[in-house]
Residue frames as a rotation matrix with the C-alpha (Angstrom) as fourth column:
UNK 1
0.080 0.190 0.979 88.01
-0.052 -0.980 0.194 89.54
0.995 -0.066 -0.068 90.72
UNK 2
0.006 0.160 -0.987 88.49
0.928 0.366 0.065 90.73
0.372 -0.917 -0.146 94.29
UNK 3
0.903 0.349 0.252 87.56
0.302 -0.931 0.206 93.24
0.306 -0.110 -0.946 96.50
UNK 4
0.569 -0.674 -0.470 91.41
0.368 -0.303 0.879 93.35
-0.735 -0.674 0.075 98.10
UNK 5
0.649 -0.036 0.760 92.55
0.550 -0.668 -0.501 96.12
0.526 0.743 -0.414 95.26
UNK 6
0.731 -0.145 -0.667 95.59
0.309 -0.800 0.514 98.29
-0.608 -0.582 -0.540 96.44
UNK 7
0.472 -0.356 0.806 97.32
0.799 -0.213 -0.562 100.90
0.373 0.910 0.184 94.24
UNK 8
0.285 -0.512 -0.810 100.49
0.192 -0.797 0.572 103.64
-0.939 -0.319 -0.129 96.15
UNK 9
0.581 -0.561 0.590 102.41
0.217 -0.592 -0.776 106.24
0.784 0.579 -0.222 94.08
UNK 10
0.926 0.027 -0.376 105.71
0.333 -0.529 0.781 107.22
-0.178 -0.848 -0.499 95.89
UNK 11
0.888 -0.442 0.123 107.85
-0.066 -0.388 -0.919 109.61
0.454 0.808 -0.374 95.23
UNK 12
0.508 -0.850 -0.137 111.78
0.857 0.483 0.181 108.77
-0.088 -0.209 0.974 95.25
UNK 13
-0.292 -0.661 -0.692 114.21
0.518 -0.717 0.466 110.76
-0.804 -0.222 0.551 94.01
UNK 14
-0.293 0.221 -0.930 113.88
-0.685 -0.728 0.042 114.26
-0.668 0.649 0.365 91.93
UNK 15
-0.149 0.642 -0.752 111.41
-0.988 -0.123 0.091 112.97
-0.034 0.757 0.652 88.72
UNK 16
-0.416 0.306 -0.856 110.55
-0.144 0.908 0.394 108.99
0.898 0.288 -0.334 89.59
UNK 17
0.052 0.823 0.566 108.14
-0.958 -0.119 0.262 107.44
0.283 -0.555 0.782 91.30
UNK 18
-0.929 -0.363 0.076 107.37
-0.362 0.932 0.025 104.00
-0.080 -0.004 -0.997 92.53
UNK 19
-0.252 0.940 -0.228 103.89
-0.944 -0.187 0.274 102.64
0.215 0.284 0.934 91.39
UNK 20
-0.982 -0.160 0.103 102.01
-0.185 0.935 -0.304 99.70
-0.048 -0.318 -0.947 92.69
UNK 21
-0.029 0.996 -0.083 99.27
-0.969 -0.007 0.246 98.00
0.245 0.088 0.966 91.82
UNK 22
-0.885 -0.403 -0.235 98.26
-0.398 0.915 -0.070 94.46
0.243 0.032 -0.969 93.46
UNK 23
-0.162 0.902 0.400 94.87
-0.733 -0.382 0.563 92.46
0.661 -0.202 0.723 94.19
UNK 24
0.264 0.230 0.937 95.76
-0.836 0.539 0.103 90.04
-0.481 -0.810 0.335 96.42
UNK 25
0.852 -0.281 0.442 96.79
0.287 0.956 0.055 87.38
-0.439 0.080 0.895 94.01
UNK 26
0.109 -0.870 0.480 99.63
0.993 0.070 -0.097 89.38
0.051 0.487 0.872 92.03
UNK 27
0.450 -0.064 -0.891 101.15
0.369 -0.895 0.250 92.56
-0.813 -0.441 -0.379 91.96
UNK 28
0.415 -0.601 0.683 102.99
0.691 -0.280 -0.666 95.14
0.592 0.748 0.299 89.20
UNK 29
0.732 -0.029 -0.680 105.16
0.392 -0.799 0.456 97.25
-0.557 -0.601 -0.574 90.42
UNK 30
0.234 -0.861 0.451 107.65
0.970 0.239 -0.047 99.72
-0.068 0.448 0.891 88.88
UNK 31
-0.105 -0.580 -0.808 109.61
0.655 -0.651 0.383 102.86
-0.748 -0.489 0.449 88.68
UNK 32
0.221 0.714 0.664 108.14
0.974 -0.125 -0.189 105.42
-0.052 0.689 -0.723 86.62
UNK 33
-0.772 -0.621 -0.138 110.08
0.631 -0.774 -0.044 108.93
-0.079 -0.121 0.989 85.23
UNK 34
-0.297 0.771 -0.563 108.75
0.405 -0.432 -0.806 112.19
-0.865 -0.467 -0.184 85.15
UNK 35
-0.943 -0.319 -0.099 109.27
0.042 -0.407 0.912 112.56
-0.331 0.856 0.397 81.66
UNK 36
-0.741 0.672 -0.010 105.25
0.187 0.221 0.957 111.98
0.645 0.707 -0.290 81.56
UNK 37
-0.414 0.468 0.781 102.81
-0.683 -0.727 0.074 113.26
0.602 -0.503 0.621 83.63
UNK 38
-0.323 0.593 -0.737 101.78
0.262 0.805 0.533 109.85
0.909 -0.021 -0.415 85.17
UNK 39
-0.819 0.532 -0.215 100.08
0.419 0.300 -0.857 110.39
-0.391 -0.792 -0.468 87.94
UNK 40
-0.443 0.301 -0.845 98.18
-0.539 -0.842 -0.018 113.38
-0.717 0.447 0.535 86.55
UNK 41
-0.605 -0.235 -0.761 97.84
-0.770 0.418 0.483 110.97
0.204 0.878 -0.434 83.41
UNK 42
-0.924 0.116 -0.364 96.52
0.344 0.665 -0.662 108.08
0.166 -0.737 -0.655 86.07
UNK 43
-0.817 0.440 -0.373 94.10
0.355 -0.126 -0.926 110.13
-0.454 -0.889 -0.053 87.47
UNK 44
-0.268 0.441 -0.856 92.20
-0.912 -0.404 0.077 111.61
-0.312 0.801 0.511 83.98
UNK 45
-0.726 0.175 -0.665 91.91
-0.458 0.599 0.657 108.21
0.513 0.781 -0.355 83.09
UNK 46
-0.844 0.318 -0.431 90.08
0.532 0.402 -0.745 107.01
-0.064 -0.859 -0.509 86.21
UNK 47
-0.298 0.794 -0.530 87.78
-0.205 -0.596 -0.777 109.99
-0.932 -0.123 0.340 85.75
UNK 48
-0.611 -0.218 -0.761 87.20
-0.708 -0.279 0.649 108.78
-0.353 0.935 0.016 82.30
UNK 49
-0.883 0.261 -0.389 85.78
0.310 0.948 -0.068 105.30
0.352 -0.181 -0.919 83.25
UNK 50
-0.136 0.974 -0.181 82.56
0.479 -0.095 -0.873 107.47
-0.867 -0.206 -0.453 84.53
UNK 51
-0.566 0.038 -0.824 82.64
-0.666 -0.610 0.430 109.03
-0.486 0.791 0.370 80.62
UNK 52
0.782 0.452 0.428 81.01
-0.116 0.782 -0.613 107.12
-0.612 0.429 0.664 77.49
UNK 53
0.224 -0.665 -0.712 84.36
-0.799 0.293 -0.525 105.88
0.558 0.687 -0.466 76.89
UNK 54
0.982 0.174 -0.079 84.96
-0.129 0.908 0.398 101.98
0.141 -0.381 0.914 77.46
UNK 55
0.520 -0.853 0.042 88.38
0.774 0.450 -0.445 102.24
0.361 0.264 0.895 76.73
UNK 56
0.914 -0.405 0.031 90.87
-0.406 -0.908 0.106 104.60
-0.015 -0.109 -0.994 78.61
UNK 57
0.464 -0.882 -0.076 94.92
0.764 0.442 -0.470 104.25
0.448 0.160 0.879 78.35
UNK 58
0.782 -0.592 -0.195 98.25
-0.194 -0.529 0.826 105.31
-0.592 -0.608 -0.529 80.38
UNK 59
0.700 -0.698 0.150 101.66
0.234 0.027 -0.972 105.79
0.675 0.715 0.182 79.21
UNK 60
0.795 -0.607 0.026 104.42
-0.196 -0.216 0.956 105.44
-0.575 -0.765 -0.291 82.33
UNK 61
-0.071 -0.974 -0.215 108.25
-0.244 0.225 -0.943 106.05
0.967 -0.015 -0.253 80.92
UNK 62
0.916 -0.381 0.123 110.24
0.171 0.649 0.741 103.77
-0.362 -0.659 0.660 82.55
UNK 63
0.517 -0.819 -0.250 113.11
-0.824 -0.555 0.112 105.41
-0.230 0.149 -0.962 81.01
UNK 64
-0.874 0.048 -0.483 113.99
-0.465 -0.365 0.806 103.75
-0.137 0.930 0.341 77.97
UNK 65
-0.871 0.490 0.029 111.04
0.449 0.772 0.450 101.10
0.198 0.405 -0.893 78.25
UNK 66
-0.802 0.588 0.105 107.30
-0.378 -0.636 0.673 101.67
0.462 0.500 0.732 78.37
UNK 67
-0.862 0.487 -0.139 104.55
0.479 0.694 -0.537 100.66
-0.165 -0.530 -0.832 80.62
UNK 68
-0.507 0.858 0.088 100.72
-0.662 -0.453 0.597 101.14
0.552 0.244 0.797 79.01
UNK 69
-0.556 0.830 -0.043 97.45
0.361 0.195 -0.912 100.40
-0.748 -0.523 -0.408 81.37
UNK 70
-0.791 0.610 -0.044 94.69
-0.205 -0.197 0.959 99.53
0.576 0.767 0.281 78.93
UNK 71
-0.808 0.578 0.115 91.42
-0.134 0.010 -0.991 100.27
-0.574 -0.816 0.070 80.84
UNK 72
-0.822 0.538 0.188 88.40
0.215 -0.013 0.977 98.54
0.528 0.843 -0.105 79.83
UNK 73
-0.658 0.634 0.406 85.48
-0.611 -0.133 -0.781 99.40
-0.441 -0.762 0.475 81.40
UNK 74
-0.872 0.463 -0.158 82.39
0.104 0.491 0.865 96.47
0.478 0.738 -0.476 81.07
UNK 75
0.211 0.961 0.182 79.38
0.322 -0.244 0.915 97.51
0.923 -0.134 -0.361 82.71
UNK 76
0.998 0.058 0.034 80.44
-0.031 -0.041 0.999 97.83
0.059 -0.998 -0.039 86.50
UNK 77
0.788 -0.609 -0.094 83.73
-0.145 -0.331 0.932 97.09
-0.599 -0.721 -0.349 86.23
UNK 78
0.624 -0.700 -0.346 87.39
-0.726 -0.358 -0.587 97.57
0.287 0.618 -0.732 84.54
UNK 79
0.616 -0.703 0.356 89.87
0.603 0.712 0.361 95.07
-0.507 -0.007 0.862 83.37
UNK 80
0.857 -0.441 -0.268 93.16
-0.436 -0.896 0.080 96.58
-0.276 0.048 -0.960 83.82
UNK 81
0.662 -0.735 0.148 96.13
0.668 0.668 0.329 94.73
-0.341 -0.119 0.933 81.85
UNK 82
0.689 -0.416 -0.593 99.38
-0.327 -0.909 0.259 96.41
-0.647 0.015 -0.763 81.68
UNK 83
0.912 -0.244 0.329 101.57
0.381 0.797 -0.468 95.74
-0.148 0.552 0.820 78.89
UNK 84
0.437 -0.858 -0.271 105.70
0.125 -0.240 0.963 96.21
-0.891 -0.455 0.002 78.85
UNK 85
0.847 -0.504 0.170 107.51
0.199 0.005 -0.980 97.52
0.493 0.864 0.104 75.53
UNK 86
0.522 -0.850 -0.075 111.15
0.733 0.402 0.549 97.75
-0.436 -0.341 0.833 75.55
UNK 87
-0.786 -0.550 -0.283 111.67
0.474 -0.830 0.294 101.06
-0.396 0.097 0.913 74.22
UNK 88
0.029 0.876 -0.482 109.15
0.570 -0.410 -0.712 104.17
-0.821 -0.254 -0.511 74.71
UNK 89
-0.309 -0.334 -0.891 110.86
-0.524 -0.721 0.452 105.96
-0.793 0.607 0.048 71.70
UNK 90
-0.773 -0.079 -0.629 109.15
-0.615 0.335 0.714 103.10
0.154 0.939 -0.308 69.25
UNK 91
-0.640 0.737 -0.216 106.27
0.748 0.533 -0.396 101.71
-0.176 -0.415 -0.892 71.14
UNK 92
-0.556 0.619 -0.554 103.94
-0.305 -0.773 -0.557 104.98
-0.773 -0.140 0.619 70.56
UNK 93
-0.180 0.753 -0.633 102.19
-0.967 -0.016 0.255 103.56
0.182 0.658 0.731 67.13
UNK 94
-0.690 0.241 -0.682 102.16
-0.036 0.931 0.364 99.90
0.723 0.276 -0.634 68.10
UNK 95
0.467 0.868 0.169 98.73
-0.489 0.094 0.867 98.48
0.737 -0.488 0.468 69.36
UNK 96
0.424 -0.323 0.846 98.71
-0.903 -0.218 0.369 97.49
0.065 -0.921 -0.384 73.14
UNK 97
0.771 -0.236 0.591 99.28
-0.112 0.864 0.491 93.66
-0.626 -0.445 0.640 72.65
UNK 98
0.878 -0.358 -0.318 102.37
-0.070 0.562 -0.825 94.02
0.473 0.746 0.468 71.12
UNK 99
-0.093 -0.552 0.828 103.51
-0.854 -0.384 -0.352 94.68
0.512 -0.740 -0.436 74.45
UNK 100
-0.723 0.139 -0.676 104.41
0.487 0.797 -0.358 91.68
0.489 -0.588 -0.644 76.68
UNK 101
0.695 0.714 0.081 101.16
-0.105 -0.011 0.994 91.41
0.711 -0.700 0.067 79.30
UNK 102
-0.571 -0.821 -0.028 102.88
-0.170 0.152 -0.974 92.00
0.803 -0.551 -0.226 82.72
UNK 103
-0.946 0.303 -0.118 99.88
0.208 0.285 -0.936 92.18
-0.250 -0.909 -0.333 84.70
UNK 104
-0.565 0.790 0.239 95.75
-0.414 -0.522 0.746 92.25
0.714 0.322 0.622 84.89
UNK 105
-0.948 0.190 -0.255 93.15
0.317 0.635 -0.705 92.10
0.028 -0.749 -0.662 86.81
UNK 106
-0.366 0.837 0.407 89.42
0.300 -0.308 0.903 92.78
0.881 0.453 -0.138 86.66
UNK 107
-0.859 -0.157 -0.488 88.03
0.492 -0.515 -0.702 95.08
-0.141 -0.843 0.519 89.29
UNK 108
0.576 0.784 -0.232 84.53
0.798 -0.601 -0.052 96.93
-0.180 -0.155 -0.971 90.18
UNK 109
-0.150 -0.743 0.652 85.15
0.840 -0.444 -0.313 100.75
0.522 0.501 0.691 88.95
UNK 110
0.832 0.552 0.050 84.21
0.166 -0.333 0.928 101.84
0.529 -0.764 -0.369 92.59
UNK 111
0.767 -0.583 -0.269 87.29
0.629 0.598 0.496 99.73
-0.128 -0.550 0.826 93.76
UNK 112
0.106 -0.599 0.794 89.64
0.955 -0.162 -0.250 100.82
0.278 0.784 0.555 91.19
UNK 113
0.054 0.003 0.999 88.92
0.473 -0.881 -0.023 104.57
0.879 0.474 -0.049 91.30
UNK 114
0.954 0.189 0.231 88.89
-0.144 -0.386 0.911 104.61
0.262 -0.903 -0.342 95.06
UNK 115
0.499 -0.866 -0.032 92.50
0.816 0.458 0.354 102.70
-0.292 -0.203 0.935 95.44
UNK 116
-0.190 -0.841 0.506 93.82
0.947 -0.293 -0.132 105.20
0.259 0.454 0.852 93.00
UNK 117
0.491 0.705 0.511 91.67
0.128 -0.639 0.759 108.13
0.862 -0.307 -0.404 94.66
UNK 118
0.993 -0.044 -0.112 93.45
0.114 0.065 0.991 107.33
-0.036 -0.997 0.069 98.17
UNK 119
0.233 -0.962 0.144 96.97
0.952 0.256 0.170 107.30
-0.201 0.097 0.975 96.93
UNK 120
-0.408 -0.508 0.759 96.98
0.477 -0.827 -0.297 110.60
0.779 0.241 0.579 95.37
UNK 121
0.815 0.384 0.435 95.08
-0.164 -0.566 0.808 112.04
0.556 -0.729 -0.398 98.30
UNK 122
0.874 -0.455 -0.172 98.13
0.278 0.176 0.944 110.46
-0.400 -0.873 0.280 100.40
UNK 123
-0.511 -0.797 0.323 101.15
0.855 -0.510 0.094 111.91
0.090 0.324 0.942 98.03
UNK 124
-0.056 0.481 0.875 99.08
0.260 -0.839 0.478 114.91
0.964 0.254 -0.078 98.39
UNK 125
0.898 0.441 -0.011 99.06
0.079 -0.137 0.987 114.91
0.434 -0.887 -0.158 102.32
UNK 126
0.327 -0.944 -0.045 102.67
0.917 0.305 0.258 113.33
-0.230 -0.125 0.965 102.51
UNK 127
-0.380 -0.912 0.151 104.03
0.925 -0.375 0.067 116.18
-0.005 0.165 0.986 100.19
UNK 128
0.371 0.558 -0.742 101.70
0.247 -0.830 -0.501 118.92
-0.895 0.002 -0.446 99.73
UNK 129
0.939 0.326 0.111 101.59
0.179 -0.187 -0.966 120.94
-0.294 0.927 -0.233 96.22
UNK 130
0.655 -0.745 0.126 105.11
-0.756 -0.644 0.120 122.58
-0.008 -0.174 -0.985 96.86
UNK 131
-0.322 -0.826 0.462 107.08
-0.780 0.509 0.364 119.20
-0.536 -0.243 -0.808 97.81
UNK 132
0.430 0.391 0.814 105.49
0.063 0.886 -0.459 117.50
-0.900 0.249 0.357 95.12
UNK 133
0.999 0.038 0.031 106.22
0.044 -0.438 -0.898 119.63
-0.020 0.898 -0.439 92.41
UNK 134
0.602 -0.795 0.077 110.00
-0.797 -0.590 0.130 119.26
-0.058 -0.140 -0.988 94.07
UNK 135
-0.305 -0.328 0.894 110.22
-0.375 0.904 0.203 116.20
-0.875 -0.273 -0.399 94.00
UNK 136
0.234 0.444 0.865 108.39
0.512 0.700 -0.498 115.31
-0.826 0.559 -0.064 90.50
UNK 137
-0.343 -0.888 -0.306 109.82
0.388 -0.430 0.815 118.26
-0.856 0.161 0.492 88.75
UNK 138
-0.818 0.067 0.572 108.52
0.553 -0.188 0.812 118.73
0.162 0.980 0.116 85.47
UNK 139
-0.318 0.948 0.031 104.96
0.199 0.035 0.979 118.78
0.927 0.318 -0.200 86.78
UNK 140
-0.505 0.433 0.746 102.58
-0.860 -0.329 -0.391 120.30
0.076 -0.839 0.539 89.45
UNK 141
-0.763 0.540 0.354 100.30
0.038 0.585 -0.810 118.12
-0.645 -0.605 -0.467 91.82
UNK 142
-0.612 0.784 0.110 96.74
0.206 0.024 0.978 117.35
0.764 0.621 -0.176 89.53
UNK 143
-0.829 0.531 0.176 94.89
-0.526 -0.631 -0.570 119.78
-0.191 -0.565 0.802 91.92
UNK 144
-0.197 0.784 -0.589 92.03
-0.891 -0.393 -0.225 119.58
-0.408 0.481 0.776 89.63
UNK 145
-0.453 -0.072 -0.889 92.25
-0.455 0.876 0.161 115.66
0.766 0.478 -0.429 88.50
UNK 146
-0.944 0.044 -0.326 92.15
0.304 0.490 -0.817 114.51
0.124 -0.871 -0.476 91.73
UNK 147
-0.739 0.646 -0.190 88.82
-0.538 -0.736 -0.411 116.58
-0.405 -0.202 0.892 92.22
UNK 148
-0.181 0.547 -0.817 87.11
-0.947 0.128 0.295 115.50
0.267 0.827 0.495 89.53
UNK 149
-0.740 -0.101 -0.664 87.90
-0.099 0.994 -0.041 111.82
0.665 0.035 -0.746 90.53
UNK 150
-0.951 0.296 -0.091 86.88
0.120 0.081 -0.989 112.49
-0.286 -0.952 -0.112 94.17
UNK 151
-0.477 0.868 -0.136 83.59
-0.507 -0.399 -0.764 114.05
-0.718 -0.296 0.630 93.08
UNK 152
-0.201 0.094 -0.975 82.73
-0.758 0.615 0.216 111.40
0.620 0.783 -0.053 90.25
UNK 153
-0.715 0.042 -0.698 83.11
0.219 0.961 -0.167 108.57
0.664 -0.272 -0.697 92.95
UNK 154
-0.941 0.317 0.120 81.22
-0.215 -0.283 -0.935 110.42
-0.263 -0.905 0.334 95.22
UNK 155
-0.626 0.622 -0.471 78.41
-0.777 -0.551 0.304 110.77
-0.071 0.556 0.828 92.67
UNK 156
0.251 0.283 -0.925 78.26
-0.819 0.572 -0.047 107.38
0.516 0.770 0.376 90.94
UNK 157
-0.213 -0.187 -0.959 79.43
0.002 0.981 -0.192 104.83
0.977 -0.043 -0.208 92.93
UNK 158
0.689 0.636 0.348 78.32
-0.426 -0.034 0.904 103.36
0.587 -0.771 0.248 96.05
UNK 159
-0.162 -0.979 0.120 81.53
-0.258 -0.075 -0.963 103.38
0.952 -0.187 -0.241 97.80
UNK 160
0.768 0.332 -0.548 81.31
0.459 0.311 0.832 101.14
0.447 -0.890 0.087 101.21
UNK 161
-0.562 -0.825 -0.056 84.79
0.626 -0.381 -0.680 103.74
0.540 -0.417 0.731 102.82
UNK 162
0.127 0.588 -0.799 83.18
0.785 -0.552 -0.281 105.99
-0.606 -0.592 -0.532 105.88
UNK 163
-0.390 -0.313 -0.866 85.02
0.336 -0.924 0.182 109.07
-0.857 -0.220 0.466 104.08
UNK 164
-0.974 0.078 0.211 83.23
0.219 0.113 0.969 108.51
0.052 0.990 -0.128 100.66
UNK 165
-0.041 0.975 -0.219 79.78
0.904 0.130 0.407 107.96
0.426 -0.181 -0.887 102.37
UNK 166
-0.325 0.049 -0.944 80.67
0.732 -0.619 -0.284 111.79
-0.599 -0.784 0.166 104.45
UNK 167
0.746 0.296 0.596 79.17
0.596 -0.697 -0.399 115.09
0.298 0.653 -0.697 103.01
UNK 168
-0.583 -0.571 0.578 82.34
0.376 -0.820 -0.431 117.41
0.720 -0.034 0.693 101.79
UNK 169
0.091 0.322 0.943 82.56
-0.034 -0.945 0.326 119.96
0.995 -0.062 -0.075 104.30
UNK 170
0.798 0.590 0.121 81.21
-0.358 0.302 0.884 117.87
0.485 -0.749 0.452 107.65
């Protein structure tokens, strides 16, 4: 586990994204279509990890292949391992390890949810609602995900960022 956790979304061209996730010893990184809400997707799960579900899951097309993020959550913190099928059009009933493991790492779910908290706040600053939605196409900005996240971490975790520790508003 470490605390050096960093996780961007950035949009490329019209419906794909680039996604990173790395903690200082390894990184995943890949190109993700809009055929799926993933950020939006991304950001519901994150807000899930403060639910009384242990288990949350993603689904990024990679256009034909498949990248799934199985989130456990074990008391404090989430082990995230991502696992690679080779076609998204036949990977939807199979269980997650029948996907190659490309990456994991175990992480406080302070860390986590803040990394992925700060990215969409920064595609959200970068493009605003308008030049997101022009650029990702299918799908509007998660307005209302992102919220939820923000005010969840605010709540529940003891987040050591100045802008986490500020009262909304100030």
């Amino acid at each position: 586990m470490t605390g050096d956790l960093r996780f961007s979304w950035e949009l490329g061209g019209s419906g794909w994204a680039t996604c990173r996730i790395a903690d200082g010893a390894s990184e995943w990184k890949d190109i993700v279509s809009y055929l799926s809400d993933a950020l939006a997707d991304t950001l519901h799960a994150m807000v899930g990890l403060y639910g009384a579900s242990d288990v949350e899951r993603i689904s990024f097309e990679l256009e034909p292949a498949e990248a799934r993020w199985r989130l456990r959550r074990r008391g404090a913190d989430v082990t995230v391992d991502i696992y690679r099928f080779p076609d998204s059009m036949t990977s939807w009933d199979q269980p997650d390890d029948a996907g190659s493991l490309s990456w994991s790492t175990t992480q406080p779910r302070s860390v986590l949810c803040h990394a992925v908290m700060e990215a969409a706040e920064e595609v959200l600053r970068t493009h605003g609602e308008a030049g997101y939605r022009k650029k990702w196409d299918a799908h509007p900005f998660p307005v209302a995900a992102l919220q939820d996240l923000r005010r969840l971490h605010r709540q529940n975790d003891s987040c050591r960022h100045e802008e986490c520790r500020r009262v909304p508003g100030t």
